[in-house]
C-alpha positions in Angstrom: 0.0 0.0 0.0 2.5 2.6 0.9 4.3 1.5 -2.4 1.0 2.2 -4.5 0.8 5.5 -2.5 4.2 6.9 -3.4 3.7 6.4 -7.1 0.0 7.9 -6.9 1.9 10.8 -5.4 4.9 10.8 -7.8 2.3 11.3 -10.8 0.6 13.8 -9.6 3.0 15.9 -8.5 5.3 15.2 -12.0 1.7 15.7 -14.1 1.6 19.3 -12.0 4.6 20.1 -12.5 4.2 19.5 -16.5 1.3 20.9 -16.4 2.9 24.7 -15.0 6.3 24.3 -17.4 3.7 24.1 -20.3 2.3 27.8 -19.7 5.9 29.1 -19.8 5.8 31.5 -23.4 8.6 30.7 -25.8 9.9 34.2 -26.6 12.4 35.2 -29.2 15.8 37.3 -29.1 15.7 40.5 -30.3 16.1 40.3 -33.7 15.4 37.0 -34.0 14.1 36.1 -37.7 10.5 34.3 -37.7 10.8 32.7 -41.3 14.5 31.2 -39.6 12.6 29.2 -36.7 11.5 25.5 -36.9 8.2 25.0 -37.8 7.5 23.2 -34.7 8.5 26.5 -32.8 6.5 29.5 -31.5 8.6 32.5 -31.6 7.2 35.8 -30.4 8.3 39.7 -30.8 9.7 41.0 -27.7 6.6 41.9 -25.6 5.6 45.8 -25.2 7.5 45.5 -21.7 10.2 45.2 -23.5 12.6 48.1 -22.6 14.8 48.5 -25.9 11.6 48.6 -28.3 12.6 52.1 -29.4 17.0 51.5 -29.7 17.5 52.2 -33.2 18.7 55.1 -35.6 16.5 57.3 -37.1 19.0 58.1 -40.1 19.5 62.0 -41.1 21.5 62.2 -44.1 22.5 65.9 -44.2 21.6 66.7 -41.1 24.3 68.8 -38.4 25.4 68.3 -35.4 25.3 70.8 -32.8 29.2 72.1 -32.8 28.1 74.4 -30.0 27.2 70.8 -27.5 29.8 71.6 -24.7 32.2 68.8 -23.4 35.2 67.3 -22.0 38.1 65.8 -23.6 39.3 62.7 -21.7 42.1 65.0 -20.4 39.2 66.9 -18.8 39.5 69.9 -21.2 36.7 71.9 -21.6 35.5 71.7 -25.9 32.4 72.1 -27.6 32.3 69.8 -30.5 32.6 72.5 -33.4 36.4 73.0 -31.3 37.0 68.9 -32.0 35.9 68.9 -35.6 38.0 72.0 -36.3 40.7 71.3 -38.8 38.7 70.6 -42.0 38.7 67.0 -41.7 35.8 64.1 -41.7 34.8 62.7 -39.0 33.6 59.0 -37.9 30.9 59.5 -34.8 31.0 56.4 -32.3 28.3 56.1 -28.8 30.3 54.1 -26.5 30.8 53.8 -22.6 33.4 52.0 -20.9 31.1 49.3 -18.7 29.5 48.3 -21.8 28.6 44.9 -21.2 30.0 43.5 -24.4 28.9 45.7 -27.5 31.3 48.6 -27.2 34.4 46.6 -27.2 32.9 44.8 -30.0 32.4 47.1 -32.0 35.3 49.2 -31.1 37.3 46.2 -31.9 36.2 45.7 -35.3 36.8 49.5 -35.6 40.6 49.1 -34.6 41.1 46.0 -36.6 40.0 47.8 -40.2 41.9 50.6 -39.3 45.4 49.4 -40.0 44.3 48.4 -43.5 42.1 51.5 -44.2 45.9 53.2 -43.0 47.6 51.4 -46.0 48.1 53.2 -49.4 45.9 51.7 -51.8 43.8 52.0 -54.8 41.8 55.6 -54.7 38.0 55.7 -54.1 37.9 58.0 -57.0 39.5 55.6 -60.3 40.7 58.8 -61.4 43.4 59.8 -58.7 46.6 58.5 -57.8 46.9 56.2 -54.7 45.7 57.5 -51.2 45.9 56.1 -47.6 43.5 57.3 -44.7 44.7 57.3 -41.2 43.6 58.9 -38.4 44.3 62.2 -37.5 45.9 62.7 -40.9 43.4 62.5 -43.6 40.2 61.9 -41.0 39.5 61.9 -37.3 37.2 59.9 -34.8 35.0 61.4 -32.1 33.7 59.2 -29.1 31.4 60.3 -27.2 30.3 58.4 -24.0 27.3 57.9 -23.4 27.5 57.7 -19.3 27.1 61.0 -18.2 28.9 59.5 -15.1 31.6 58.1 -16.8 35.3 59.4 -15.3 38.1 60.5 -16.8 40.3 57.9 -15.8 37.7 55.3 -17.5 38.1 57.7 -20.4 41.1 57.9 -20.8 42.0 54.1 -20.3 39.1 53.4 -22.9 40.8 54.9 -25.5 44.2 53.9 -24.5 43.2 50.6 -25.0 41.8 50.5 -28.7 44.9 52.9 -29.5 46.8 50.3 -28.6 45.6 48.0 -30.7 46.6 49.8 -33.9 50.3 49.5 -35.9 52.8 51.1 -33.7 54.0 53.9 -36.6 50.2 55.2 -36.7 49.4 55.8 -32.7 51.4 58.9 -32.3 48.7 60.3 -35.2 45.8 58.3 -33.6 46.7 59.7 -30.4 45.9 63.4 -31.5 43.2 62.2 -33.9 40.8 60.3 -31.7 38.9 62.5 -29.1 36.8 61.0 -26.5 34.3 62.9 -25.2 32.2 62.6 -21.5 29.8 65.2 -20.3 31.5 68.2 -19.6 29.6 68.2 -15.9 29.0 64.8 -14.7 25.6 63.5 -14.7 24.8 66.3 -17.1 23.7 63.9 -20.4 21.8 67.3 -22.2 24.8 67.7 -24.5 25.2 63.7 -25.4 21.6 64.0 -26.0 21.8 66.8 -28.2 24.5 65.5 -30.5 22.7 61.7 -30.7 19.4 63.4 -31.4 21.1 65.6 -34.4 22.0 61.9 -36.1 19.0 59.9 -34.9 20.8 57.5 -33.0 18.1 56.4 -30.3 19.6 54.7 -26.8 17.9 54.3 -23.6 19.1 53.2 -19.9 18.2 50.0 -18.0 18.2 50.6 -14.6 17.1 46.8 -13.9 20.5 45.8 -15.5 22.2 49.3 -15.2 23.0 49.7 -18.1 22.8 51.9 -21.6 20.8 49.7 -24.2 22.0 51.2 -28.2 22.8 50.3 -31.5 26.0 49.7 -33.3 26.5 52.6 -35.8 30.1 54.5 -37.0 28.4 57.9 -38.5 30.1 59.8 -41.1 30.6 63.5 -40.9 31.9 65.6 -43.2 34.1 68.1 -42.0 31.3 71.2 -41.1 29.5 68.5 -38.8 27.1 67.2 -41.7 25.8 63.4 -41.5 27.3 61.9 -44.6 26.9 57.8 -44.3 25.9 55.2 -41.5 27.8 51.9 -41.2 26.3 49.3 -38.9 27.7 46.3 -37.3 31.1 44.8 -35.3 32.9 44.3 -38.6 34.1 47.5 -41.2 35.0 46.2 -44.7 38.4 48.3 -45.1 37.4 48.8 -48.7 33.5 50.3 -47.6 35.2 52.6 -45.0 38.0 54.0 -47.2 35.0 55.6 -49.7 33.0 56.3 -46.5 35.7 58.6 -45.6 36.6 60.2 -49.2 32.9 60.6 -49.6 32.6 62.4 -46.1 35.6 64.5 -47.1 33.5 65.6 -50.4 30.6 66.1 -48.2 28.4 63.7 -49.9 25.9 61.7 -48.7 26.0 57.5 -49.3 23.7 55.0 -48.4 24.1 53.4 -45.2 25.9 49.7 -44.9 25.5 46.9 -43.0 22.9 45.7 -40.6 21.7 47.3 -37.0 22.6 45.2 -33.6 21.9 46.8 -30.7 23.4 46.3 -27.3 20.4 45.5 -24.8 21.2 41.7 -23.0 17.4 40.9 -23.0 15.9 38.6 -20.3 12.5 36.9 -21.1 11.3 36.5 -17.8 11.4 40.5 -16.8 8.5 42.4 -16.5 6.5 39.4 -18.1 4.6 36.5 -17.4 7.2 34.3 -18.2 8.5 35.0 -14.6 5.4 33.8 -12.5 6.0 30.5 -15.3 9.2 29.8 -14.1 8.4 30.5 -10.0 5.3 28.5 -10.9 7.6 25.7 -12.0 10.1 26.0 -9.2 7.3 25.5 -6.9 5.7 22.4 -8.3 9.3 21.3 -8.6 9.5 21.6 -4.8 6.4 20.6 -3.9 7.0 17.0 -5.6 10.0 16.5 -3.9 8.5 17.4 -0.7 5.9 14.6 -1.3 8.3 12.1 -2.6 10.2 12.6 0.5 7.2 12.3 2.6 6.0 9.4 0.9 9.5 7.7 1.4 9.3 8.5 5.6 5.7 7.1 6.1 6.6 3.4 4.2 10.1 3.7 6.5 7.4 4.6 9.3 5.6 1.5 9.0 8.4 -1.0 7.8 10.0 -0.2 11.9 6.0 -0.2 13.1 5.5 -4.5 11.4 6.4 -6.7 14.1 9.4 -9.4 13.3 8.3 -12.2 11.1 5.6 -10.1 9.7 5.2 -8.4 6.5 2.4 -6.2 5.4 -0.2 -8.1 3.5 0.3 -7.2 -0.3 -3.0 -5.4 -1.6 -6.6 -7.6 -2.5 -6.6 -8.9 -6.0 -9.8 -7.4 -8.2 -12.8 -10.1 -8.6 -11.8 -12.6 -10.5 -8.4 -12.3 -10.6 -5.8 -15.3 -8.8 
């Protein structure tokens, strides 16, 4: 009997416990392709809870940044971004921050790792002209601005050391002077890093569940008045795409943007949705059949010690008819 009543208990509780892991929602990744998914799968759109529905960029071709957006350099010099761009040179526009989770590096990576090549003299853009080269802070520049208005100098600075570092030894010293980053020239002040990623469309938003700044992947061309020129989107720059990006900022002429949109935002399905009361549902049931099983095991134990010696308990009646 106590053996009959253990399983009886086993398969309820396991048939409860399959019962709550089948309301759990199967959601996508953002991003995720529907026509890519099994047929046998259900894969949703993020739900409207969904905190990074509006990351993107909202591309302006032609359109200026503010050169009046005041900031500091990551020596902590006072600049408005008109002061940066000065010089008549294009300009490639990164949104990082140094506690990026994973994106920044990423994309900063694949920055540094085209740059050596874009740096090498090669065939011109224009099939007309001799031979050019493009390295940074000689025939363009690169502006990063963080997008923690927190963000210290010393992170700043040790951000940028790090991808300058990266690049051939005989073009840091140019680097060096060509790549600015910029943080908010009073901290906790993010009106001017909201001003200047307004001006190009590029859309971000902080997680303050995760702490953290959820945005997209974009270099952004500008010619050398401030004017948006190209967008290229991803973690990997073709050198060859980059090298007209930059002749084409140069000429102030607009191109059509390369490359696909990621966006940094580490999304968790069970946040603000009912996919959390699934799981907890499930961890309960879980617990619940263990604490039966358990039970089960102590009352049989219980009445084994109870049976006098030479006894056993009488196995269970056989059903009419049955010997």
């Amino acid at each position: 009997m106590a053996s009959s009543a253990i399983i009886a208990l086993a398969g309820t509780a396991g048939a409860l416990v399959l019962a709550v892991a089948g309301t759990a929602p199967v959601l996508a990744h953002p991003g995720a392709d529907d026509k890519a998914a099994a047929a046998d799968d259900e894969i949703l759109a993020p739900p409207p809870t969904y905190q990074a529905n509006g990351v993107t960029v909202d591309e302006h071709l032609g359109g200026r940044v503010p050169l009046d957006a005041a900031f500091r350099t990551q020596d902590g010099t006072l600049v408005t971004l008109g002061q940066v761009l000065r010089g008549g040179l294009p300009a490639i526009l990164t949104f990082n921050y140094s506690d990026c989770p994973m994106l920044c590096s990423v994309q900063l990576n694949g920055l540094t790792a085209a740059l050596p090549r874009v740096g090498q003299l090669g065939a011109s853009p224009d099939p007309g002209k001799a031979d050019a080269m493009f390295r940074v802070g000689v025939q363009f520049r690169i502006v990063t601005i963080d997008l923690e208005p927190n963000e210290t100098l010393d992170k700043a600075r040790a951000m940028r050391q790090r991808y300058l570092e990266r690049l051939p030894e005989d073009q840091r010293a140019a680097a060096g002077a060509g790549w600015t980053f910029l943080v908010a020239a009073t901290p906790g002040d993010a009106a001017a890093i909201h001003r200047v990623a307004d001006a190009v469309g590029f859309q971000y938003t902080y997680i303050k569940d995760r702490a953290e700044w959820a945005h997209p992947a974009a270099l952004i061309l500008l010619s050398a008045s401030g004017a948006v020129t190209r967008y290229l989107y991803g973690i990997e720059f073709d050198p060859m795409v980059m090298r007209e990006s930059i002749y084409k900022a140069g000429l102030a002429e607009p191109a059509a943007a390369v490359g696909f949109m990621i966006r940094c935002y580490h999304y968790d399905p069970g946040a603000n949705s009912h996919a959390r009361a699934g799981v907890m549902a499930l961890r309960i049931g879980a617990a619940g059949f263990a604490v039966l099983l358990f039970a089960a095991i102590g009352v049989m134990h219980f009445l084994r010690r109870k049976t006098p010696p030479g006894r056993t308990l009488a196995p269970p009646a056989a059903p009419n008819g049955v010997t």
